[in-house]
N, C-alpha and C positions, 0 to 999 in steps of 0.2 A: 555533399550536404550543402543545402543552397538556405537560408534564414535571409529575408529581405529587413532590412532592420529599419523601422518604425523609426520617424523623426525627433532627435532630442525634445524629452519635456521641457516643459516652462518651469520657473521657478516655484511659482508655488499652481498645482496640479489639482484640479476641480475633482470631486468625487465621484460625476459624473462622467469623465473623460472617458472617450472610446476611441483606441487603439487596434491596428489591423495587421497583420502580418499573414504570410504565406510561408510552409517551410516544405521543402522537398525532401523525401527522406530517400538516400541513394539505395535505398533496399523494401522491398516487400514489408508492407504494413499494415496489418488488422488493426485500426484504429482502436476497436471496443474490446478484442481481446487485449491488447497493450493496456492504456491508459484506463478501459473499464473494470480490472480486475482491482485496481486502488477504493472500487467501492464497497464500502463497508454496509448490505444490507438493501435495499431497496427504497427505504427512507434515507438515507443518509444526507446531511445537510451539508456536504461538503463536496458531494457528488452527486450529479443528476443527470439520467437519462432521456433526454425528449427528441424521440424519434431519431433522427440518425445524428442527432449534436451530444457531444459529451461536455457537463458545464462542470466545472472546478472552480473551488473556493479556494483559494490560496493567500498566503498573508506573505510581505513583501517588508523588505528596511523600508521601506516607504509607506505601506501601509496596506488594508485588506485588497485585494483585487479579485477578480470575477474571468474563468475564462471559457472561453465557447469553442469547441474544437469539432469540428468535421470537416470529411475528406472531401474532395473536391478533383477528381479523375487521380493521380499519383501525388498530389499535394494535401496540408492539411490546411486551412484555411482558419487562422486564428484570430477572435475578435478578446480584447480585455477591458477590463473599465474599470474604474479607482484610482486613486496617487499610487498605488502599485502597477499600474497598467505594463508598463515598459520593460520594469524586472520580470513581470510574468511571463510576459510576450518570450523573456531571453530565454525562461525556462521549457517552453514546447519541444525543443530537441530530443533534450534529458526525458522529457517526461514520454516522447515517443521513441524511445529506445535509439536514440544518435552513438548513448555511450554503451551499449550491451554488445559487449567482442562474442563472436561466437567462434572464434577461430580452436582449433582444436577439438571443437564438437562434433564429434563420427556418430551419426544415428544410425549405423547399420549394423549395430553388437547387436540388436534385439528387433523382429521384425516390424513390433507394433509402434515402436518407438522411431524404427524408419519411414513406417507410413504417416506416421502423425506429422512428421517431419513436411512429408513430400507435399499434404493436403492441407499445410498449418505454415507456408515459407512467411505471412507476415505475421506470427507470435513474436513480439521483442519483449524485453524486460524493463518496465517505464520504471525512471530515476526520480524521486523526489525531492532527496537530497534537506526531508524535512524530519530531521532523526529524531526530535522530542515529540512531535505529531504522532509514527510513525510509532514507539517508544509506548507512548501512553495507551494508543488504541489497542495494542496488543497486549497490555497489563490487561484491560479489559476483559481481554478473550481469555483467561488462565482462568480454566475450570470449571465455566458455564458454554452452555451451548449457545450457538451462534446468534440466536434470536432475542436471549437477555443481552450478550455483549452490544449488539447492533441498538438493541432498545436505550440501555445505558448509555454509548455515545451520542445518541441523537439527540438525547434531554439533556445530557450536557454541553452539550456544545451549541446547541439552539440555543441554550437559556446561558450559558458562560462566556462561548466564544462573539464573534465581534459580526455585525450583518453585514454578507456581503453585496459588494455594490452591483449596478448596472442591473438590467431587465430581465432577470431570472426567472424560469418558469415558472418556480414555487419561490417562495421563502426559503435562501441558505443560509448561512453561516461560514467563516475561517473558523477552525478551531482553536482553542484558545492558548494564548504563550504560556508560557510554566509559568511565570506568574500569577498566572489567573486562574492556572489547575491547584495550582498552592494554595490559594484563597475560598477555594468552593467549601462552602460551609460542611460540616458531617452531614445536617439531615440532607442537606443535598445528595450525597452519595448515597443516603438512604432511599430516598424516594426515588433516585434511579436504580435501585436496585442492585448496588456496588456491596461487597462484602468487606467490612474493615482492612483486611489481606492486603484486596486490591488498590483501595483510596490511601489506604499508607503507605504505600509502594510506589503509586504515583506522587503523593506530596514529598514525599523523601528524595524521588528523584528528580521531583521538580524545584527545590534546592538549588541542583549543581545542572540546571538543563543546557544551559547555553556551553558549559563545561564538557558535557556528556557529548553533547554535538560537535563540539571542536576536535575529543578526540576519539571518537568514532571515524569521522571523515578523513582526522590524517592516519588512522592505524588501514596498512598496508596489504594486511590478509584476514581470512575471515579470522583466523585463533584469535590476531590481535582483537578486530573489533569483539567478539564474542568475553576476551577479558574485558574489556571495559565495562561493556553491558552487564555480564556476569557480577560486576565488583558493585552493582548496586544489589542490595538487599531486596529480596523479594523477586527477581527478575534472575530466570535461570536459562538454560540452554532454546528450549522452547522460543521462549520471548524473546531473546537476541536473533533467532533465526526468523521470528516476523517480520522483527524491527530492521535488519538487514535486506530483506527482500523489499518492504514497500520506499525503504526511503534512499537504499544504493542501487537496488536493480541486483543484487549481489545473486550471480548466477549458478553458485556454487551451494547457496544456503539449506539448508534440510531441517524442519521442524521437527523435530524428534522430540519425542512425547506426544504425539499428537494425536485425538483421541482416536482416527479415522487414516490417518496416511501413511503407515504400515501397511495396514491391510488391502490399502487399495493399491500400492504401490508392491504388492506380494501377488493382488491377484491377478495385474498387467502382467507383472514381467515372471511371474514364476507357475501360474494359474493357481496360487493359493492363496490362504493369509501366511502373515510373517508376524515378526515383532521388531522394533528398533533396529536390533542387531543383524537380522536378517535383513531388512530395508536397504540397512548400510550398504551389506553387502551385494545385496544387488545390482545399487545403484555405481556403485567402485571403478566398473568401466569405462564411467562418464564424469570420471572425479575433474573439478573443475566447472562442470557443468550441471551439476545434477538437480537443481532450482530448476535447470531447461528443459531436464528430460522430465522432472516430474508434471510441469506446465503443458508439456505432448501428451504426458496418459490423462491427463483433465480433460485437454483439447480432444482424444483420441475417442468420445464417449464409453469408453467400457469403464462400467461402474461394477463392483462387486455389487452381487445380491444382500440386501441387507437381509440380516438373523434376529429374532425375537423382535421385542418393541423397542421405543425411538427411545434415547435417555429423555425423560422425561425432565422440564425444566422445573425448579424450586425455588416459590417466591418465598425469599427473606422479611418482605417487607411489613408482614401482618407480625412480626414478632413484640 
């Protein structure tokens, strides 16, 4: 792993500042399956797509920063701008799977799972390492389909989080710190479409956020972290196994409860549907890995045929 490290800031750091770095990754690298899976939605103000650049808004001890990442032959070629420019820069590694071990991972128990494998060698599992971020977006997602949750993050954090800096395609955003999820008014959660459940769940655990982040990062295996997450009210297995994949790369993690990934992880590896339990067990060969192997049958295109109509979304907000 080769990080050229960008020259110490100044003391006090212009908000316009731009920041350059290149990182080599010693391994096979899909930029946008990596790093493009952290996007929540196709709006998302914290992620953006243009053409072959991926921009990220990230917030820094220093302050918001802006990052530009695309590939450039086996390098990634990283631009940031803000008084965060430098911390962001450190984070490109993590965020391009530097720390995702795959050691132990044998794709050959299952055939589809070895081809995915063979025709997917740069999938890694990007680190954030941004656990309240990471925490709250996936409160979001309990219960509503994907197109209210993506809708409710993007009016919140456009309108709560902080503008991020440098020459962004569109208008982004950092998301906001727990103290600023704490503060968002109710009709706010109303008009984005948030159900009391949700917005309590995140102001409760926005609270103890910076606490919640401390020990998530130092608990040691998934149980541990999944207790931690767990011991917040409102916030059960589901949501610990979001919050562990976007913000550790946690390669082991399994969404269980999930309204769709039983079934599709039943009709890769078994050619049927399944339920949790069944999931599990499928996935059991690959214990240690199984976030990896579930990211191959995404990668792998076989989609179960969908049955009946789509769950239909339910606006709250005329009540």
């Amino acid at each position: 792993m080769t990080l050229t490290a960008p020259s110490a800031p100044p003391a006090a750091v212009p908000a316009d500042l731009r920041r350059e770095t290149a990182y080599r990754p010693p391994h096979p690298l899909d930029l946008r399956r990596t790093v493009g899976m952290l996007r929540r939605g196709g709006t998302d103000p914290t992620t953006v797509f243009d053409g072959h650049v991926i921009w990220r808004a990230v917030r820094t001890p220093q302050g918001p920063s802006t990052l530009a990442l695309r590939m450039a032959g086996n390098a990634v070629t990283a631009t940031a701008w803000g008084p965060g420019a430098d911390h962001a820069l450190s984070l490109v590694p993590a965020l391009c799977g530097a720390t995702d071990d795959p050691t132990g991972f044998d794709p050959s128990h299952h055939p589809l799972v070895a081809e995915a494998a063979r025709r997917n060698p740069g999938i890694r599992l990007a680190r954030t390492d941004e656990v309240f971020d990471a925490l709250a977006c996936a409160i979001l997602e309990q219960k509503v389909t994907s197109m209210q949750a993506f809708g409710a993050w993007r009016y919140l954090v456009s309108r709560y989080g902080d503008r991020a800096p440098g020459p962004t395609p569109r208008p982004m955003a950092v998301a906001p710190t727990a103290e600023q999820w704490r503060r968002i008014p109710s009709w706010a959660w109303h008009r984005a479409g948030v159900e009391p459940p949700q917005s309590k769940t995140i102001v409760r655990a926005a609270e103890r956020g910076d606490r919640i982040a401390r020990a998530v990062q130092a608990a040691e295996t998934g149980a541990d972290r999944d207790r931690v997450l767990t011991s917040l009210p409102g916030v059960g297995v589901w949501t610990a196994a979001e919050t562990r994949i976007r913000a550790l790369g946690d390669p082991d993690a399994v969404s269980v409860g999930d309204y769709h990934l039983a079934h599709e992880v039943g009709h890769a590896l078994a050619g049927h549907r399944t339920d949790d339990a069944g999931m599990i067990e499928l996935l059991e060969p690959w214990s240690g890995h199984r976030q990896r192997v579930i990211r191959l049958i995404f990668a792998s295109g076989l989609v179960e045929p969908r049955r009946g109509p789509r769950l239909a979304p339910e606006d709250h907000r005329r009540r």
